[in-house]
C-alpha positions as CSV (number, residue, x, y, z in Angstrom):
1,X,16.8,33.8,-7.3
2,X,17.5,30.4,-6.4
3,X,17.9,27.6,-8.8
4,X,17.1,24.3,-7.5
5,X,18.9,21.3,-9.6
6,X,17.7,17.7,-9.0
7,X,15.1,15.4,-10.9
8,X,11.0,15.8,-10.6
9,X,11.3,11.7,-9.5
10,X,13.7,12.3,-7.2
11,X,12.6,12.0,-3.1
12,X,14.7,14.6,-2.0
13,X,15.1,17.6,-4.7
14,X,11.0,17.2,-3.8
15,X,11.2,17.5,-0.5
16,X,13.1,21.0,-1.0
17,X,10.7,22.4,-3.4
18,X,8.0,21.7,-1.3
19,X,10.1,23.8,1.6
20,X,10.8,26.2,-1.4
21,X,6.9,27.0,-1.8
22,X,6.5,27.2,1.7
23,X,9.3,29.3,1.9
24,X,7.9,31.6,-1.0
25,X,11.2,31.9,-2.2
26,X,11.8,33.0,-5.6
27,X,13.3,29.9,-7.5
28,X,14.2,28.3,-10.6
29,X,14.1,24.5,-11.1
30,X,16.3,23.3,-13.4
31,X,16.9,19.3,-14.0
32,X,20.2,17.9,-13.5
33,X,20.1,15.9,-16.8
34,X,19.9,19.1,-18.6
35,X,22.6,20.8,-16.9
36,X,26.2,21.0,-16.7
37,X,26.6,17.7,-14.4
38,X,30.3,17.7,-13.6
39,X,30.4,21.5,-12.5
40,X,27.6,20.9,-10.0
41,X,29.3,17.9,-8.5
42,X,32.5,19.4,-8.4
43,X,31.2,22.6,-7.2
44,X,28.8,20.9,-4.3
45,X,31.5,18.1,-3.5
46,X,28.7,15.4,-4.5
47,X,27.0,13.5,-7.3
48,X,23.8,13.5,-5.6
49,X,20.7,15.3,-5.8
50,X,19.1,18.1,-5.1
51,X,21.6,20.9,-5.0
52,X,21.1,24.4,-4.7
53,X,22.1,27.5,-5.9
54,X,21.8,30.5,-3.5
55,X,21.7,34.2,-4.9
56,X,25.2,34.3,-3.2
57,X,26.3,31.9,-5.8
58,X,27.1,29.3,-3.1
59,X,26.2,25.6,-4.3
60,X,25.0,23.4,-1.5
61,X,23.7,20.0,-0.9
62,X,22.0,18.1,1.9
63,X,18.0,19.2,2.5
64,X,18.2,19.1,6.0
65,X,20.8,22.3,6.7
66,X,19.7,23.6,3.3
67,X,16.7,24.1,5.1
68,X,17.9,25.4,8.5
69,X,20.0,27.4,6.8
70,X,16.8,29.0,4.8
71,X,14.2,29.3,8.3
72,X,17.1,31.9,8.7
73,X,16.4,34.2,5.7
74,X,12.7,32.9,6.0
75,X,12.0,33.2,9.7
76,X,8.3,34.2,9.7
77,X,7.7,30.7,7.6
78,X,10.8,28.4,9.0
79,X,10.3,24.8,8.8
80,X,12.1,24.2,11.6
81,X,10.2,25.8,14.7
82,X,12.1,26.9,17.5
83,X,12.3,25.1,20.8
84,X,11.1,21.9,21.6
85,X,8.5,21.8,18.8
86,X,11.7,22.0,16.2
87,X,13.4,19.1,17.9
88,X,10.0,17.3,17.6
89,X,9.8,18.5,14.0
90,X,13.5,17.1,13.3
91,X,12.7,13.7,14.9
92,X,9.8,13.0,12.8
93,X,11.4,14.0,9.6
94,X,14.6,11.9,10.1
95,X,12.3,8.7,10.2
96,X,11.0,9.4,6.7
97,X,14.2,10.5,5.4
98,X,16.3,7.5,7.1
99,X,13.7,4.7,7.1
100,X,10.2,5.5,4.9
101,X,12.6,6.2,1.9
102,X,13.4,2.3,1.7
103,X,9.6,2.0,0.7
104,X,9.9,4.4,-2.5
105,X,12.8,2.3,-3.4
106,X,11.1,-0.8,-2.9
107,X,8.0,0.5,-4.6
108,X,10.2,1.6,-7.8
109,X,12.1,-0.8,-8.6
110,X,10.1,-4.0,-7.3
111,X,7.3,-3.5,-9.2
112,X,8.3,-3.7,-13.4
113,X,5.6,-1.2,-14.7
114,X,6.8,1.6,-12.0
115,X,10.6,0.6,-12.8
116,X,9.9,1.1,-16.7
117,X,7.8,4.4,-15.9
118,X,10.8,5.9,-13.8
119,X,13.8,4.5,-15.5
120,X,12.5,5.7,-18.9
121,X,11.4,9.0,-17.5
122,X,15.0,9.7,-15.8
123,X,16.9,8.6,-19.1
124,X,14.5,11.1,-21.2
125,X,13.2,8.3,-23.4
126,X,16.8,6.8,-24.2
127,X,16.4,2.6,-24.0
128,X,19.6,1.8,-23.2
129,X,20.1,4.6,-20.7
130,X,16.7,3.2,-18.3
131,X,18.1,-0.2,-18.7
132,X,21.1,1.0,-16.9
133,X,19.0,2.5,-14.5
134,X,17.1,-0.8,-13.3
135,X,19.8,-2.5,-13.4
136,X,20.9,-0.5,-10.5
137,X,16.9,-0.4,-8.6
138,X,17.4,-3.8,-7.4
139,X,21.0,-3.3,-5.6
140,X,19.6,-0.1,-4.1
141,X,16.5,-2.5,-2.7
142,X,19.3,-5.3,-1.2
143,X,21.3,-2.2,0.3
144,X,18.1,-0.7,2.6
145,X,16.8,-4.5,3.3
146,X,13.6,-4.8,1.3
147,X,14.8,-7.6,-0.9
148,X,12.5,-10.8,0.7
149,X,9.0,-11.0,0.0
150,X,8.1,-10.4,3.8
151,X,10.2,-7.2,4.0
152,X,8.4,-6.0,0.6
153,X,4.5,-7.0,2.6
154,X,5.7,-4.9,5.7
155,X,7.5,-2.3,4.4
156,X,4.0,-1.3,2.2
157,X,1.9,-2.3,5.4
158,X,4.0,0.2,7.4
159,X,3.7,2.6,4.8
160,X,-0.6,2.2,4.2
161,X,-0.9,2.7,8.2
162,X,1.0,6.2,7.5
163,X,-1.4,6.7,4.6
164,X,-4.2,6.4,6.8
165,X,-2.8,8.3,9.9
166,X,-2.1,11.1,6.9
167,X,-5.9,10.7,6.0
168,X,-7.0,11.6,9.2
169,X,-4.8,14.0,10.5
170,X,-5.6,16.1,7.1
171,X,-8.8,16.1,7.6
172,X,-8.7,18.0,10.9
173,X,-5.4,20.4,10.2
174,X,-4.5,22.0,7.1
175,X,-0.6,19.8,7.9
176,X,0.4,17.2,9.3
177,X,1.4,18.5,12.9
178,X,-1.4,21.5,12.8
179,X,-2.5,24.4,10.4
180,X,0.9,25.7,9.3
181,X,3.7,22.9,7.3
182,X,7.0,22.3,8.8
183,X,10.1,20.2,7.3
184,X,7.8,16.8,8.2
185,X,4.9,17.7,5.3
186,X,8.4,18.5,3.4
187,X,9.6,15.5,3.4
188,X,6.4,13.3,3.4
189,X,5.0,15.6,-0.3
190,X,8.8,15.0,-1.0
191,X,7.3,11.0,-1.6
192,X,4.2,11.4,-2.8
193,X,5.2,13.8,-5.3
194,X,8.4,12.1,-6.7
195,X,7.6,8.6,-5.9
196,X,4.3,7.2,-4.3
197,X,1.6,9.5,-6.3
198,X,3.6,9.3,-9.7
199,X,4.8,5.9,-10.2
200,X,1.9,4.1,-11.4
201,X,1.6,0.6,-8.9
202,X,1.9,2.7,-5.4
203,X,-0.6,5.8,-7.0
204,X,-2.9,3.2,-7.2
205,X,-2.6,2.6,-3.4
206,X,-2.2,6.3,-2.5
207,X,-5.4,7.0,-4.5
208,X,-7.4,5.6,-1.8
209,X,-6.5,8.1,0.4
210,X,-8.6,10.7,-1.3
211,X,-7.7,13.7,1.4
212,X,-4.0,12.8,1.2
213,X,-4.5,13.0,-2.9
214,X,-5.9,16.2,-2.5
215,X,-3.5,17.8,0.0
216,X,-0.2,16.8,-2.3
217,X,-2.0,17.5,-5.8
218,X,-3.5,21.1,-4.7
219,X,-4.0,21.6,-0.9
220,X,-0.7,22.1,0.4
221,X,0.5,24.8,-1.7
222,X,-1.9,27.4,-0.8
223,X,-0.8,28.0,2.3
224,X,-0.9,31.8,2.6
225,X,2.0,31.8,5.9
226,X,-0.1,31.6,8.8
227,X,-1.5,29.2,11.6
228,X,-0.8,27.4,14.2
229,X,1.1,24.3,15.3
230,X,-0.4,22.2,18.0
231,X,1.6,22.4,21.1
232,X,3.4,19.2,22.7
233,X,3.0,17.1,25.3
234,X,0.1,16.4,22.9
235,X,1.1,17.2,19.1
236,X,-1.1,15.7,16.5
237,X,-2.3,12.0,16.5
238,X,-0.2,11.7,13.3
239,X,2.6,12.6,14.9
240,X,2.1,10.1,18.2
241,X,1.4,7.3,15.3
242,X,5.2,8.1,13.8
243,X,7.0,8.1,17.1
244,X,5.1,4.7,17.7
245,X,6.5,3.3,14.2
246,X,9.5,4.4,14.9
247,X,10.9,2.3,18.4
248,X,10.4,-0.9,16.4
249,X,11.9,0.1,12.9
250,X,13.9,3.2,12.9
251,X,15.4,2.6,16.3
252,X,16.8,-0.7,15.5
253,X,18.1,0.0,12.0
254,X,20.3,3.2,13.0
255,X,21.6,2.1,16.0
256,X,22.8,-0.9,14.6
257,X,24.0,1.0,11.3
258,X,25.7,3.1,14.1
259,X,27.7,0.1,15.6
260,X,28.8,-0.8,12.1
261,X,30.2,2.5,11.1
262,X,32.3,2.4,14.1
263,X,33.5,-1.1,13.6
264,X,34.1,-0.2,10.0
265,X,32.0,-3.3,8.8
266,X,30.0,-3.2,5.1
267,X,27.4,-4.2,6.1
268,X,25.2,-5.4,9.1
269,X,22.1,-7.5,10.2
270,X,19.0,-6.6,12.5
271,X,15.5,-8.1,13.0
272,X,12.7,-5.8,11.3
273,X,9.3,-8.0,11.1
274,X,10.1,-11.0,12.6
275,X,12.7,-11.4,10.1
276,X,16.7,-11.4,10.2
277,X,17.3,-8.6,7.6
278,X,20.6,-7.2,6.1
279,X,21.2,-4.1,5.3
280,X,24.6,-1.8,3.7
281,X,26.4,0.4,6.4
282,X,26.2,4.1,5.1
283,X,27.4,7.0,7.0
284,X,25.3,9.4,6.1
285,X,22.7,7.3,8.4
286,X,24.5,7.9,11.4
287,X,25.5,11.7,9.9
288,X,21.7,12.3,10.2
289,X,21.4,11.1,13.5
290,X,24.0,13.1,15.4
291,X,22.4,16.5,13.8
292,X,19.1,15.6,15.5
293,X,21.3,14.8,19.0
294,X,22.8,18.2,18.3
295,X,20.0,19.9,17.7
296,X,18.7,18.5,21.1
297,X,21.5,19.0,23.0
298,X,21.6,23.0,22.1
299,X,17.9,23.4,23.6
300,X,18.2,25.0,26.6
301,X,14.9,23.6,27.7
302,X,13.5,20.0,26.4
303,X,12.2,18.3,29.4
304,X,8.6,18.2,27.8
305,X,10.0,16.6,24.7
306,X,12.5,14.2,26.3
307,X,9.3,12.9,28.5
308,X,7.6,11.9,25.3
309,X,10.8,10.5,24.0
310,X,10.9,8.3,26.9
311,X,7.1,7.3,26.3
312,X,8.0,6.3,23.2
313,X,11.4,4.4,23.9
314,X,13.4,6.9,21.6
315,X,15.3,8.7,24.6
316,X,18.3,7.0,24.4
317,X,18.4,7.1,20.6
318,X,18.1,10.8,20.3
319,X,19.2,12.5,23.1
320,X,23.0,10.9,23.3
């Protein structure tokens, strides 16, 4: 049994229970608030969420090698695939968790009805414990650059044309890159689940994406652990639409996050929209990053994919 401890508004502790269904792995969730706080961090080496438990009685943090580690005890249903469609896989799920997670920030705590919704539903009703919370939603929107008005406009732009990219692809392929999920459809139920399809001003956007609705609320958990993925140079149009989004807005933002973690700066300053934009160095950014070069590098055949990297001007981000 596993026991999976995070928050049900929480982007990431999502994104693993969806790979935990997938998985069908035999597990308890178990909210943070209502556990014992300080032994999980101590015992995980981090305050944040999700952590999980392993029937080892090891307590781990970090989705992404959570969930390598798990496509080994769960082969026949990894998320990961092997080969050059994992390091696709791995790609496209680094953009949402690196760069798409800015716009469930922005969408929480810019918007005062979704900031009251969340912050009273992570303090369990208490006042004074939500209006601690929202005081901290707008420094978390300065740190990942969507404070201006024109950053708030493009960063829900960018996120409505992956809406509609979703719409389509779902109605041709049970997932997002064919008819079986990988850690992608992990990461983008992750959002709709904790953030985009619960908070109440972006559910009102995501509800005109009927399919999309569907596939989050119902659809995507009754995969029975079969199908197909659709083979590369091609993938699915859903997948071509990410890599496109991501030369002009991923690409940008972690190299340069890269060049501040090695000058040891706090911050740094890119153009995203047509717009000088400033954003808080993090490591874990750049942490992220170098796991996708890894995986990469380790392939002993990725010609195919580094040919649609170059097509897409993400070569020299990803493969060095």
């Amino acid at each position: 049994m596993y026991k999976l401890y995070g928050g049900e508004l929480s982007l990431f502790t999502r994104k693993l229970e969806a790979a935990l269904i997938f998985y069908g792995a035999e597990y308890e969730f178990v909210p943070k608030a209502q556990a014992d706080a300080a032994l999980i961090e101590a015992r995980s080496g981090t305050h944040q969420v999700p952590v999980l438990l392993t029937p080892e009685n090891w307590m781990i943090a970090d989705t992404t090698p959570i969930m390598s580690m798990l496509d080994g005890r769960f082969p026949a249903r990894a998320m990961f695939p092997k080969a050059e469609l994992g390091g696709l896989v791995h790609i496209l799920e680094e953009y949402f968790d690196e760069w798409i997670a800015r716009v469930m920030v922005h969408y929480r705590w810019h918007y005062p009805d979704s900031a009251r919704f969340a912050s009273m539903r992570m303090a369990l009703g208490n006042q004074e414990a939500a209006e601690r919370v929202r005081a901290w939603g707008p420094r978390a929107c300065r740190a990942t650059g969507t404070e201006s008005p024109r950053q708030r406009e493009a960063a829900e732009a960018e996120y409505v044309r992956l809406l509609e990219a979703a719409e389509k692809q779902l109605q041709q392929t049970a997932f997002l890159l064919g008819d079986r999920p990988t850690a992608l459809d992990c990461i983008v139920l992750g959002g709709l689940r904790a953030h985009t399809n619960m908070d109440p001003d972006p559910k009102q956007v995501v509800a005109n994406f009927p399919t999309v609705v569907d596939w989050a609320q119902r659809r995507a958990d009754s995969w029975q652990g079969v199908g197909e993925l659709a083979p590369l140079p091609q993938s699915t149009p859903f997948a071509r639409h990410v890599l496109s989004e991501m030369a002009t807005t991923y690409v940008p933002f972690v190299m340069a996050n890269a060049d501040a973690q090695r000058a040891g700066a706090k911050a740094f300053h890119i153009e995203v929209y047509d717009e000088d934009v400033s954003f808080l160095s993090r490591p874990y950014p750049e942490q992220s990053r170098q796991m996708v070069v890894n995986r990469l590098a380790a392939m002993d055949t990725k010609d195919t994919l580094t040919e649609l990297l170059e097509r897409y001007g993400l070569a020299d981000v990803l493969n060095a």
